[in-house]
Every structure is written in C-alpha cells, then in structure tokens.
C-alpha positions in Angstrom: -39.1 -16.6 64.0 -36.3 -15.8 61.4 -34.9 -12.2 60.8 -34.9 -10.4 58.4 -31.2 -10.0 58.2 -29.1 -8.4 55.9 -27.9 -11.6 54.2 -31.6 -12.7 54.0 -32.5 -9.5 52.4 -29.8 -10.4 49.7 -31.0 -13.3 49.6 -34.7 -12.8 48.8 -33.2 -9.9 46.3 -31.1 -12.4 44.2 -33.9 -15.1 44.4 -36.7 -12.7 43.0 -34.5 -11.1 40.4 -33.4 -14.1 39.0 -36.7 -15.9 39.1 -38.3 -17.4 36.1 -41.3 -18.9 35.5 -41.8 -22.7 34.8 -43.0 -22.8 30.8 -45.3 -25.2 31.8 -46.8 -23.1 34.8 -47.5 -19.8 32.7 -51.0 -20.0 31.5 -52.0 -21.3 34.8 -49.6 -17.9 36.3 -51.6 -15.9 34.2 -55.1 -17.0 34.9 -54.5 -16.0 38.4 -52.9 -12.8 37.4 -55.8 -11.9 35.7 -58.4 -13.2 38.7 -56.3 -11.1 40.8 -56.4 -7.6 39.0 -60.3 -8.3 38.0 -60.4 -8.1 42.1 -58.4 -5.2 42.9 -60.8 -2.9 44.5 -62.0 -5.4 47.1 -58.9 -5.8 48.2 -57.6 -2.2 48.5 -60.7 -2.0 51.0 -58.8 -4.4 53.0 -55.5 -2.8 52.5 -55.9 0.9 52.9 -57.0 0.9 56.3 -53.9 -1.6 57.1 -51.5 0.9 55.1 -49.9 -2.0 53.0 -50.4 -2.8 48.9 -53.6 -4.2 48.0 -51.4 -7.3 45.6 -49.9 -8.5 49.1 -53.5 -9.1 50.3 -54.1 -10.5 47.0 -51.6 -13.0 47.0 -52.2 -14.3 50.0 -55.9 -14.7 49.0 -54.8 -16.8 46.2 -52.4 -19.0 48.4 -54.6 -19.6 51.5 -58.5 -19.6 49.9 -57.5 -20.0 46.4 -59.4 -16.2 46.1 -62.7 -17.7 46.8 -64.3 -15.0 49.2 -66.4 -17.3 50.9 -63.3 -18.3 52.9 -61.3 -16.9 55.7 -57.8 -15.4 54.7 -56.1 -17.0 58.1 -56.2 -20.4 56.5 -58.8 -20.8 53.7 -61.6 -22.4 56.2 -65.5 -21.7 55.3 -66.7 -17.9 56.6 -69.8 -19.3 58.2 -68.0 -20.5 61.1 -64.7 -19.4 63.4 -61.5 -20.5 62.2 -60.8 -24.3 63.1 -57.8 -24.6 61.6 -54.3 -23.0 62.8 -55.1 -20.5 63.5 -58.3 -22.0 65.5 -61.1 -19.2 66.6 -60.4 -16.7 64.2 -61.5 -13.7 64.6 -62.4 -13.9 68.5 -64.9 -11.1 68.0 -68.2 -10.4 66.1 -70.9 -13.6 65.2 -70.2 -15.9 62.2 -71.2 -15.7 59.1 -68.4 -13.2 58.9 -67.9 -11.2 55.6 -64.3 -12.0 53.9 -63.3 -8.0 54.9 -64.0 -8.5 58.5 -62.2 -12.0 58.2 -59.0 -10.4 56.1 -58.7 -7.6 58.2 -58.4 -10.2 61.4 -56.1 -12.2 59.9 -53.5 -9.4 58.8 -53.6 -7.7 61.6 -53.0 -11.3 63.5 -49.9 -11.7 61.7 -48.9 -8.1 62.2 -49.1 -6.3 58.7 -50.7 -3.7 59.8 -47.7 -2.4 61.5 -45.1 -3.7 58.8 -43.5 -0.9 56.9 -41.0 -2.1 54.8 -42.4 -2.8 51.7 -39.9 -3.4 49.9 -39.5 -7.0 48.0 -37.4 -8.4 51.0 -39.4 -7.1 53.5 -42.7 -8.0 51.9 -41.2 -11.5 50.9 -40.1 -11.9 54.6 -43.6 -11.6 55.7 -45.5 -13.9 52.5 -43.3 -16.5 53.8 -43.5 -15.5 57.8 -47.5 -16.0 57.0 -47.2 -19.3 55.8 -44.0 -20.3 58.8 -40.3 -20.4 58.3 -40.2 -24.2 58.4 -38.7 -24.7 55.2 -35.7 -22.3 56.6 -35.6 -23.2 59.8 -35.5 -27.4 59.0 -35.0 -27.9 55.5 -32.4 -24.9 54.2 -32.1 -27.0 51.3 -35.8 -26.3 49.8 -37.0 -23.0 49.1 -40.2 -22.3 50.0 -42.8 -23.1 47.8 -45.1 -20.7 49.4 -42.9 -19.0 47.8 -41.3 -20.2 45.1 -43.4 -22.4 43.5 -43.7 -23.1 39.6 -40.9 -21.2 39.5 -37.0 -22.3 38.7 -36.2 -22.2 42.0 -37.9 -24.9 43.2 -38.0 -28.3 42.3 -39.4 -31.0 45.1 -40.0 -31.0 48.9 -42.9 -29.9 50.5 -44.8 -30.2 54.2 -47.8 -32.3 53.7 -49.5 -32.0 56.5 -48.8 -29.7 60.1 -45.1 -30.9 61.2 -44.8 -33.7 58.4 -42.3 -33.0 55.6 -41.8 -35.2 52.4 -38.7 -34.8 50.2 -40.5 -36.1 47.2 -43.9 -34.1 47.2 -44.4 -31.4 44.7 -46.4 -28.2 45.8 -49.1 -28.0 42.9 -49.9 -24.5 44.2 -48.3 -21.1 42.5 -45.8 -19.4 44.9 -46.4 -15.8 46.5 -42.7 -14.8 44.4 -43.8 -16.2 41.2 -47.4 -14.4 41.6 -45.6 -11.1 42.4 -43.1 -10.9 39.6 -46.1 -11.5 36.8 -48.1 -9.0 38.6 -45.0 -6.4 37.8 -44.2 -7.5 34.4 -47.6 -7.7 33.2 -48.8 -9.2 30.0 -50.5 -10.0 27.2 -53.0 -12.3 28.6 -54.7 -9.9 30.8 -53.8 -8.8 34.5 -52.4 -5.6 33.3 -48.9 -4.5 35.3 -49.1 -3.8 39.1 -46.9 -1.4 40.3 -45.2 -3.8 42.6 -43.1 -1.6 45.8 -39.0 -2.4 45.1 -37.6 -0.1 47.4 -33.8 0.4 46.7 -32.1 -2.8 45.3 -29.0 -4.3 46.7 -27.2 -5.2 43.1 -25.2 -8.4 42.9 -24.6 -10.9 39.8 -27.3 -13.1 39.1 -28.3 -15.1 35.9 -30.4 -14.2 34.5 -28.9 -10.6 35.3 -30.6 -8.1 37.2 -31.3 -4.8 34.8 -32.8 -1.5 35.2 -32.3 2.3 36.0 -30.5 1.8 39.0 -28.1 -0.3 37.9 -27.6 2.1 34.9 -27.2 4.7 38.0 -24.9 2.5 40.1 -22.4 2.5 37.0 -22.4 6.1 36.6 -21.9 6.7 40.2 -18.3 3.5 39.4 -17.6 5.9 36.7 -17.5 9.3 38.3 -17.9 10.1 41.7 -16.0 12.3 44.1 -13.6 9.1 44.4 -12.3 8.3 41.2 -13.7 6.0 38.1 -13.6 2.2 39.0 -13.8 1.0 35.6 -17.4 -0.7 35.4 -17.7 -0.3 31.8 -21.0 0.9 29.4 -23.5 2.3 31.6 -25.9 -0.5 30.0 -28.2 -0.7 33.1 -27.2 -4.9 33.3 -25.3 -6.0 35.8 -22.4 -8.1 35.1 -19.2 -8.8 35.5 -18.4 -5.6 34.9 -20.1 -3.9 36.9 -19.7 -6.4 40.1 -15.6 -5.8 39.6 -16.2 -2.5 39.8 -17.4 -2.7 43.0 -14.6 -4.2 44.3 -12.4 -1.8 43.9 -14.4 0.5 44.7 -14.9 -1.0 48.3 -11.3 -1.8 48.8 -10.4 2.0 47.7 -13.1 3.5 50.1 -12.0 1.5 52.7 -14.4 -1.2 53.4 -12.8 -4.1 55.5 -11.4 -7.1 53.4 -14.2 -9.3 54.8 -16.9 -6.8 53.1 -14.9 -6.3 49.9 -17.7 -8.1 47.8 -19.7 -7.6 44.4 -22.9 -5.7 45.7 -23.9 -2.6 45.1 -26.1 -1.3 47.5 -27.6 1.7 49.3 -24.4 2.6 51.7 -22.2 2.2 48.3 -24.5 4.7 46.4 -24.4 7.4 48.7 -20.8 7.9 49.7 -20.4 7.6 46.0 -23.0 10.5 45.1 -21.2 12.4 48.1 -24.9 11.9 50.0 -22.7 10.3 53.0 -19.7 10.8 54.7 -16.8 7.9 54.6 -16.4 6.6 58.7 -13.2 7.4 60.3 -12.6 3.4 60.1 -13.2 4.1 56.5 -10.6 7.0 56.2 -8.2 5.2 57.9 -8.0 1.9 56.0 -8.1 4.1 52.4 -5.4 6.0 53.4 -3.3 3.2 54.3 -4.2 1.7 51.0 -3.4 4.6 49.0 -0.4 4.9 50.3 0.8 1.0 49.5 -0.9 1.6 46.2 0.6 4.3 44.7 3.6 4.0 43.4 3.9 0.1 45.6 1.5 -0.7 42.9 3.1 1.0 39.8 6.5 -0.7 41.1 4.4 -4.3 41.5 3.4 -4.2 38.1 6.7 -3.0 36.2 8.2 -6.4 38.0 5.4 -8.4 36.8 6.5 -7.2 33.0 10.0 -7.6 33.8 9.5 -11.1 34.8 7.6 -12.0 31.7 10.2 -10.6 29.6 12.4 -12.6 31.5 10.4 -15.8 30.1 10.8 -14.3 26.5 14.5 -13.9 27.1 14.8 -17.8 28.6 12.1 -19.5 25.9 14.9 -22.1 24.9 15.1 -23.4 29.0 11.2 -23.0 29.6 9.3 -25.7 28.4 5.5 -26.1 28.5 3.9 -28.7 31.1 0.7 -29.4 33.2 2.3 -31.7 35.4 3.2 -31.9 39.0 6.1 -29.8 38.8 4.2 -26.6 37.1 4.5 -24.6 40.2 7.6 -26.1 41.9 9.8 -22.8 41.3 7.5 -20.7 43.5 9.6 -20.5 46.2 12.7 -19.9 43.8 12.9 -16.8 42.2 14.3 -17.2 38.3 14.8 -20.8 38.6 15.8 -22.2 35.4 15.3 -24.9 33.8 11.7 -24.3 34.2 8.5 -26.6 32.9 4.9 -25.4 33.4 1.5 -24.1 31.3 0.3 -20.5 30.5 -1.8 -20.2 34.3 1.3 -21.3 36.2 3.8 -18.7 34.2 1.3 -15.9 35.0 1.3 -16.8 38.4 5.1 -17.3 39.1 5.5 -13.3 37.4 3.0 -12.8 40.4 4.9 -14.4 43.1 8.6 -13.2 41.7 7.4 -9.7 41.7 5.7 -9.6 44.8 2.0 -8.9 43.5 -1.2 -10.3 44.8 -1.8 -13.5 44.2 -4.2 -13.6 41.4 -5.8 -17.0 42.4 -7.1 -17.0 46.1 -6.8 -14.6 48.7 -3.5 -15.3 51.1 0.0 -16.3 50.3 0.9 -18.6 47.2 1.4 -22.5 47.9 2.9 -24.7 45.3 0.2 -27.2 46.6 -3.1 -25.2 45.9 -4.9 -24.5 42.6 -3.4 -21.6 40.4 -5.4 -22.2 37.0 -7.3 -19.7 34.1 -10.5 -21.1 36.3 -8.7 -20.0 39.8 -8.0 -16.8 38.1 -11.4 -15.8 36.7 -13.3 -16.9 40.4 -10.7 -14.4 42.0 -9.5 -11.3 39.5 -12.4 -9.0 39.3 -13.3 -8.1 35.5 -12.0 -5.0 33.7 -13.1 -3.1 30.3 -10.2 -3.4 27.5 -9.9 0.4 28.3 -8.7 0.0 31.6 -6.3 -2.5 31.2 -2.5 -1.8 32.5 0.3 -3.3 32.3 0.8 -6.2 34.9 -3.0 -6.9 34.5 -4.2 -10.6 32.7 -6.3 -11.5 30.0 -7.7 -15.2 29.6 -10.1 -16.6 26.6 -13.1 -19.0 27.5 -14.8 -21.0 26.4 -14.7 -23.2 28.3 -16.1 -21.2 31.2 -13.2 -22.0 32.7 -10.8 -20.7 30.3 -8.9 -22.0 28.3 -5.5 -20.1 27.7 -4.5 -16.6 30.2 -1.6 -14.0 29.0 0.2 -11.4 30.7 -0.9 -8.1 29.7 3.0 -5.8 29.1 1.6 -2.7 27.1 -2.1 -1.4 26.9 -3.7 0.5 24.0 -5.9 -0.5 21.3 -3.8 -3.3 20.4 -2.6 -4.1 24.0 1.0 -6.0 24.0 0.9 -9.4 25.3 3.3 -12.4 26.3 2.3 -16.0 25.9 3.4 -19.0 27.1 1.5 -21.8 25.3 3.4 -24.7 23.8 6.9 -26.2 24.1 8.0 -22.7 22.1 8.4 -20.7 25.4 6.9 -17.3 26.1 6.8 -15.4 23.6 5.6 -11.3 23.1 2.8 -10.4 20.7 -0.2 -8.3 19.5 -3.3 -9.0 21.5 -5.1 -8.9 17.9 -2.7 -12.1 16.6 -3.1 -14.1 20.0 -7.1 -13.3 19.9 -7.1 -14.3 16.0 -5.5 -17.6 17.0 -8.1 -18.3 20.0 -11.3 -17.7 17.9 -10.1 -20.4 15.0 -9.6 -22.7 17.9 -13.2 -22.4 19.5 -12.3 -19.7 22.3 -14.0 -16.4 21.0 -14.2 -14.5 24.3 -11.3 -12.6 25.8 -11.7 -11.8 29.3 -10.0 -9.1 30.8 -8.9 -9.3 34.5 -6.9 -7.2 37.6 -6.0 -8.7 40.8 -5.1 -5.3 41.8 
C-alpha cells in the first residue's frame, strides 16, 4: 500500500488546486452534485457514527453504485445478496437483504475510515484512491487515477478494464472522486449548493492555474514581516506566484533550511517559525548564522564587483562585440579578457563569474559548456518586486517565456539604472524606463525582475 508521504501530500495538494473541469464534463459534474446534496442526510447517518464528512461517503457512493441505494458501497453489487465481487462476502454478519446503512457502514469500516483522522484534502484523497487500489501509482505512474481524476484536466487516457488488466487507450467515462469534491466546494448555480469541504492547512507552491485564498494572503504577510526580516514577496494579493514562491526561498535559505530543502512551498513548519509559533532547530541556528555571516557585507562586496564589471563593459564597448555563437562564454575562466564577443545572457553571467557571485543559472560552479541563457536565468533566480531590487540583481523582458533580452541592474529607485549589452554597439548604461520603452515596441511587454542572491 502507498504512504502517504510528504511529497505525496504535495502532490495531491498541487493536483486538486490546479484542477479544472473538462467543459464538456460540467453539466454531467453538476447533475451529480446536485444528486449528492439532495442526499445529504442519509449519508451523515452513515458518517457520524464513523466520525468522517458525510461528501466522502458521498463520493464514494457515486463512484462504486452510481448512488443507487439498492447497492452495496464495497463494490456497487445488488443489497439482496453478500458481496461477490472484491471484496467477496461483504458484510460477514447479519442476513441479506441488507439495508445500504448496514452495507456502507461495513464497507468503511473494512477499508479503515472509521479510524482515519486526517481529513484534510491529502489525507482524504489518499484514502478515495486507497478505496479504489493504488494500481495506477504503483504500475502505471504515468496515469493519474481516474478514480480520481476523471473529467478533469488531469487526466487524459489509460484505464484498468477489468481486475489486473490495464489498457493505455481506454477512457474512464466515470466522474473522478477530485473532480466531484472541488464542485461540491465551489458550488454553483445549477444546484448542489457549496459543501464545506475539510482543507486542513495547505502546503503552498506555484501552480497554474494559481492557488489563491486567505492563507496565502497570510503566508505573504508573515514574508513581509516576521521576527526574521521582510523577504520581499510583493502585494499581499492572496495568489500565489512567482512572487511569493521567491520569497520563500530566501526565506528558507535565511532561516537555515538545508540547500536540498531551499524550495518554493510554503507550508505549516514555514508559518510558524515565521509567526514566532516555533522555535528555529539548533541545525537551523547554525546554518543561518554561517550564512549571515558570508552575507553581510560578502554580499554587499559581491554585488559592487558585479557593477564594477558591467561598467567595465561600458568602458570597453568598442572591443566587445555582440554574438550567440560558440565562443559567447569562452572568457569565463579569464577574468577581463578582451577582445570579447557574446549576447546580453552571457555578459550578465561573465559580471557573475568575474566578481565571484552565484551563478545565476544553475546551482554549482560555472562551465563554459553548460547553458547560461535569459531562460537558464528565470528557471534559477527567484522573482523580486521592483521595490526590492539592488544593485548586482537582473532584470529580463519575456515574451517569449523564455525571455527575450536580460540587463544588469547598477542603481535601484523608481527609475532603476541599468546596463545593456544588446547589439554590435557594446554595453551601454541607461534608464530602465528607455530600455523597457524599447522592449514593449518590439513585442516584449513584461519586465521580470530577478536575484540570485
């Protein structure tokens, strides 16, 4: 049986959040939505002496007896008899016909929801699918399961036919436990009025379409002022996005988190040593004073070199020429080296490796051989507000979603002071308002701001 593990708790977070429902699929959603809610006292009946939500019961009904209540909830088979189906002889006590309580209760408290207690959306996704086996996980990773999952965007194809038989190019024609939860929480117009659906506390990480709501609004207070410092996340919007997940990078390097768990969620161990609720570790301590102590003024002297070594391009413009060859990143390992020919990514990046600062592509030492590009340096900077930008910091226009042009940030302010290396001209120093102005006539509207610090 599969754990619930941490990463399977993210997981099933980021899955439900970002689940939508097919277009095609919505009346047929809300039908059942509606059959569902019309039904709601018999199944708290069921549920209160179990201790779980009566809409988990639900949803299982739907799934395994398409909410017919002349059918057993272990597997859909008629009440008049014991089970025959897996599993066979259900319920081993009392005389058939059995009543669809007697029959529900059995089968919950078979599967073990009686004693469940995390009803959280992991923990009651975890058991939807446990109810229905963790085949799909265990044998085919590659297909969520549409116990699950379908009619929503998640899933497309791939389905077990029959016990032990999968086919890659069967299409489950029944609604998914996921997709039936999330329109019993959102409600609607159509009837099946909004089910207040347990959460539990969220673990917070990018997702498109992105996750919103008071918490997240909360988790970007807590990045802007907490016992700690401000992280720069941003408006306190309640949307979590790129802003926000940057944020929480520094954050975790700052407190001390280990490299390896330096990520972009926010979640319950973040929010309380950042309302003061917990204590940092000793582990904790130890690595954030080591950092604060290569930070300080390490950092401030990092940065001024980054600047000085742009200016140094603005000084050389008649030897530097602009190129997306080969030979774009050949003066890594020499420090000033003139003549020089490369593009705007490669120029940003040599300032970086002259100057000693982190390499604003990829985690680990530069190499001449692996990608350094606007693209390279969007995947690995995390995302800044314009307030927050300092000298030494980047700032790179998309569209394309990879960007298409990245500057070296030498002043900040309002108008922050940039330098530019874009065309056969050399690197050259100007107003972030001229440089943007430029970008938008050309198609690339969005200015991204970005710290590899």
């Amino acid at each position: 049986m599969a754990a619930l593990t941490q990463g399977a708790r993210k997981q099933y977070e980021l899955l439900y959040d970002s689940l939508l429902i097919r277009p095609n699929r919505r009346a047929s959603v809300d039908q059942l939505a509606k059959k569902i809610t019309a039904n709601k006292a018999r199944y708290e009946k069921v549920a209160k002496p179990l201790g779980m939500p009566w809409y988990v019961v639900a949803v299982i009904h739907s799934l395994e007896a398409s909410g017919n209540f002349t059918r057993h909830l272990h597997n859909g088979d008629p009440l008049n008899a014991r089970t025959t189906h897996v599993p066979a002889g259900r319920p081993k006590t009392g005389r058939p016909p059995f009543t669809w309580e007697q029959s529900a209760i059995d089968a919950l408290t078979y599967q073990g929801f009686g004693t469940w207690k995390d009803w959280s959306i992991p923990g009651t996704l975890y058991k939807l699918e446990g109810y229905n086996g963790f085949g799909y996980r265990d044998h085919h990773p590659n297909v969520p399961s549409p116990y699950l999952w379908s009619f929503s965007n998640h899933y497309t194809k791939g389905k077990y036919v029959a016990d032990g038989r999968f086919s890659p190019s069967a299409i489950s024609q029944q609604c998914g436990a996921a997709v039936l939860l999330k329109r019993l929480q959102r409600g609607g117009k159509t009837g099946g009025g909004k089910v207040a659906v347990e959460t539990g506390p969220r673990v917070l990480q990018l997702a498109n379409p992105p996750i919103v709501g008071a918490d997240v609004k909360v988790a970007q207070q807590l990045l802007k002022k907490n016992p700690y410092g401000s992280f720069d996340p941003g408006d306190a919007d309640g949307e979590y996005g790129s802003l926000t997940a940057g944020a929480v990078q520094r954050a975790k390097w700052e407190l001390g988190y280990p490299a390896t768990a330096r990520d972009s969620t926010f979640g319950p161990q973040l929010k309380a040593f950042l309302s003061g609720k917990k204590q940092l570790p000793a582990a904790f301590k130890a690595r954030r004073a080591k950092r604060k102590k290569m930070a300080g003024p390490g950092e401030k002297a990092i940065r001024k070199r980054i600047v000085q070594w742009a200016a140094w391009g603005c000084k050389n413009t008649n030897r530097i020429a602009y190129s997306q060859g080969n030979s774009r990143l050949g003066a890594l390992g020499t420090v000033g080296s003139l003549p020089l020919a490369t593009d705007c990514s490669a120029f940003a990046t040599l300032c970086y490796c002259w100057a000693g600062a982190p390499n604003p592509n990829a985690k680990g030492v530069y190499d001449a051989r692996a990608a350094a590009f606007t693209g390279t340096m969007l995947d690995h900077c995390r995302r800044i507000p314009k307030s927050a930008v300092q000298p030494g910091d980047l700032v790179v226009w998309t569209p394309p979603s990879r960007g298409q042009h990245v500057c070296v940030v030498v002043s900040g302010g309002a108008d922050p002071m940039l330098i530019s290396h874009g065309d056969d001209t050399g690197p050259k120093k100007l107003r972030f308002s001229a440089e943007d102005s430029y970008q938008r006539r050309h198609g690339h509207g969005t200015a991204v701001w970005i710290s590899a610090f």
